[in-house]
C-alpha positions as CSV (number, residue, x, y, z in Angstrom):
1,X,108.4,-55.3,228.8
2,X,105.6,-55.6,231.4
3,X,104.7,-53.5,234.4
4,X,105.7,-56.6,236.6
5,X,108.8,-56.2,235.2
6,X,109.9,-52.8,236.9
7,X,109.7,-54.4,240.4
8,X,112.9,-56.5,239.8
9,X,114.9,-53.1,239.7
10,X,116.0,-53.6,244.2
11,X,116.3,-57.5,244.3
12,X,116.8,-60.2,241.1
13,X,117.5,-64.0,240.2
14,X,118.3,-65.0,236.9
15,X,118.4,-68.7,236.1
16,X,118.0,-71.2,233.7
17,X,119.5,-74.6,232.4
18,X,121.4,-74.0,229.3
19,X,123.1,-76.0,226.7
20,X,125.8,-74.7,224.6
21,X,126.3,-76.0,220.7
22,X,130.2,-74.5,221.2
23,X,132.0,-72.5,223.8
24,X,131.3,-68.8,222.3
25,X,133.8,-66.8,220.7
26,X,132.8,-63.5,223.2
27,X,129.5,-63.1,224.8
28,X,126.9,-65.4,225.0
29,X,123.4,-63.7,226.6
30,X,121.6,-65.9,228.1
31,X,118.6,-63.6,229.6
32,X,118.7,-59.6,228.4
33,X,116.6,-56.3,229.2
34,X,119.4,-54.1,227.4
35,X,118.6,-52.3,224.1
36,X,121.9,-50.8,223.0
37,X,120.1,-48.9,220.6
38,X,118.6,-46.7,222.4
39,X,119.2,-45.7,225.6
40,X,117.3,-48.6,227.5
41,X,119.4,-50.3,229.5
42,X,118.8,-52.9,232.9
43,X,120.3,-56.1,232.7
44,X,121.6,-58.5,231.3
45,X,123.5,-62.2,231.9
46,X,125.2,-65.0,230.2
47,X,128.6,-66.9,229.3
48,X,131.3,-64.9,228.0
49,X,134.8,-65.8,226.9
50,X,137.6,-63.1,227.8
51,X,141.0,-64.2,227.0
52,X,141.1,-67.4,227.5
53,X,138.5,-68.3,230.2
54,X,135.1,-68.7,230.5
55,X,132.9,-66.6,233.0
56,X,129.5,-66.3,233.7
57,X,129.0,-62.5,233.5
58,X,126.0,-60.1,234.8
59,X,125.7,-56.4,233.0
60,X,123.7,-54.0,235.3
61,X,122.6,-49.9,234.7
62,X,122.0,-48.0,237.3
63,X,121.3,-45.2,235.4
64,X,119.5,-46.6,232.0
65,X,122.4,-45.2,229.6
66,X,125.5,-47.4,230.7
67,X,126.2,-50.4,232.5
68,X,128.8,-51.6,234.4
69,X,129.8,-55.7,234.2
70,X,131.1,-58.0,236.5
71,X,132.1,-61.8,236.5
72,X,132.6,-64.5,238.0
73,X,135.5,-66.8,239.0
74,X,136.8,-68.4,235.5
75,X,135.0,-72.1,235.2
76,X,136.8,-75.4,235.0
77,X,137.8,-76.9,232.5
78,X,135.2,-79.6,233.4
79,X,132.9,-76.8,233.8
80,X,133.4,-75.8,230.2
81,X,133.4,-79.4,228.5
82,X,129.6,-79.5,231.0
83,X,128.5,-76.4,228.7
84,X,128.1,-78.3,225.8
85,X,128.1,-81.8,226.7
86,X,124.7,-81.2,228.5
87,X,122.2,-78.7,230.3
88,X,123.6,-76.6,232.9
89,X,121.4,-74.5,235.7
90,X,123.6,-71.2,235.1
91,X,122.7,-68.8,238.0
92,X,123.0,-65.1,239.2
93,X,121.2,-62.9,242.1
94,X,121.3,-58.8,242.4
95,X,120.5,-57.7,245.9
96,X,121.0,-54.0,245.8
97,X,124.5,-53.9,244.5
98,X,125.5,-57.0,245.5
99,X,125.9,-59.6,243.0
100,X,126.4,-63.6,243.0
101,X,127.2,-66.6,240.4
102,X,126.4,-70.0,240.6
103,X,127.3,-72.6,238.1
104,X,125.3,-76.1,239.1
105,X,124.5,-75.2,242.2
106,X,128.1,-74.2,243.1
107,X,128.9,-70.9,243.9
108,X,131.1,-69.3,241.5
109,X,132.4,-65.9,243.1
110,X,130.6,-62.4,243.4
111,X,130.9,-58.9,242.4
112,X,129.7,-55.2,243.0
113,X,127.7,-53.0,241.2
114,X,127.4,-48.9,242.7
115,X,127.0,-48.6,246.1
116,X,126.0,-52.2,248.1
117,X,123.1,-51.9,250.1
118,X,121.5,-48.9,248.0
119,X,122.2,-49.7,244.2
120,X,118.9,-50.0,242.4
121,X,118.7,-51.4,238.6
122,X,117.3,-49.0,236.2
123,X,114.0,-49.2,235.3
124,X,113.9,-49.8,231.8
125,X,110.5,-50.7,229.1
126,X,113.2,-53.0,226.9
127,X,112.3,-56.2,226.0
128,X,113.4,-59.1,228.2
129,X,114.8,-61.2,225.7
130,X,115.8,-65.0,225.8
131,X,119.3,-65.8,224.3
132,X,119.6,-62.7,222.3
133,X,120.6,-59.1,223.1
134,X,119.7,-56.8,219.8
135,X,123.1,-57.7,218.7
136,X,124.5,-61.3,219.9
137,X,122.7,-64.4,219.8
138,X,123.6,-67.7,222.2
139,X,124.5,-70.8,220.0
140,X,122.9,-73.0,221.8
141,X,119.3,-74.0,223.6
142,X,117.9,-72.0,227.2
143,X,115.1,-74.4,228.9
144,X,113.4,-73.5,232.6
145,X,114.2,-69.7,232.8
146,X,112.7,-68.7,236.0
147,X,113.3,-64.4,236.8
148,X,112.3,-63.9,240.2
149,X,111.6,-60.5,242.1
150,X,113.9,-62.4,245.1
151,X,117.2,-63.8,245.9
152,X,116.8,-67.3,245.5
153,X,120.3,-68.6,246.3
154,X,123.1,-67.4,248.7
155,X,125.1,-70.1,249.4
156,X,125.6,-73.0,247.2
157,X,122.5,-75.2,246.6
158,X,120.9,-77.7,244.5
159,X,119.4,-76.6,241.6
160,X,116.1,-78.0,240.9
161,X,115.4,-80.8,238.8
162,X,111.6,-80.5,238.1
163,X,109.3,-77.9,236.4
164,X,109.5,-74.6,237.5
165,X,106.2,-73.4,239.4
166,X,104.4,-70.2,239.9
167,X,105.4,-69.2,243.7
């Protein structure tokens, strides 16, 4: 945790390019700020398997004790034979409430989190963690994470394909 972290709490993007050693049995964090052993909780996004589809899945608290989950549309069957076959630029924004998925570039559905246009992330001094939560670990590698105090992406787009730089 860092101060510079607390001003990601209004507007958010989480990306980064992921490769998958298997399709995970449940939840696969890709980038976490959630602590679920104390009450410490902000974010949190990743690959998740429910039933049986794949989503790309975002966790936000409001409040710092509970959060509330949303997902995205189910991915493709090419989408899932992409997770482990190579690096994918998994994506998702928070803009007060309002939150979006992309897979690739391609937008992937949206969700809601508390009241759109008002909904603020807790603040939280967890520790951002990189394929791990305290409890479940990705199989797999996360290159290029990039966490931005802005919505990058609202419509599809192409993700980058060169070093991330300091904006």
């Amino acid at each position: 945790d860092n101060p510079s972290q607390q001003a990601i709490r209004s507007y958010l993007t989480l990306e980064a390019q992921v490769q998958l050693t298997g399709l995970p049995g449940s939840y696969a964090p890709i980038v976490s700020k959630i602590n679920t052993a104390v009450p410490a909780e902000s974010f949190e996004y990743g690959i998740r398997k429910q039933g049986a589809k794949y989503y790309i899945y975002f966790r936000g608290s409001l409040n710092g004790t509970s959060y509330t989950e949303v997902r995205s549309t189910s991915l493709s069957g090419a989408e899932e034979t992409a997770l482990t076959a190579g690096f994918n630029h998994i994506a998702v924004t928070w803009s007060l409430g309002s939150v979006k998925f992309y897979f690739n570039g391609a937008s992937k559905g949206s969700g809601s989190i508390g009241t759109v246009g008002s909904a603020k992330l807790a603040s939280s001094a967890a520790a951002m963690r990189i394929g791990y939560n305290g409890t479940t670990a990705l199989n797999g590698s996360v290159d290029e994470v990039r966490v931005s105090q802005v919505v990058r992406w609202s419509t599809s787009f192409t993700p980058p394909v060169s070093a991330y730089t300091t904006d």
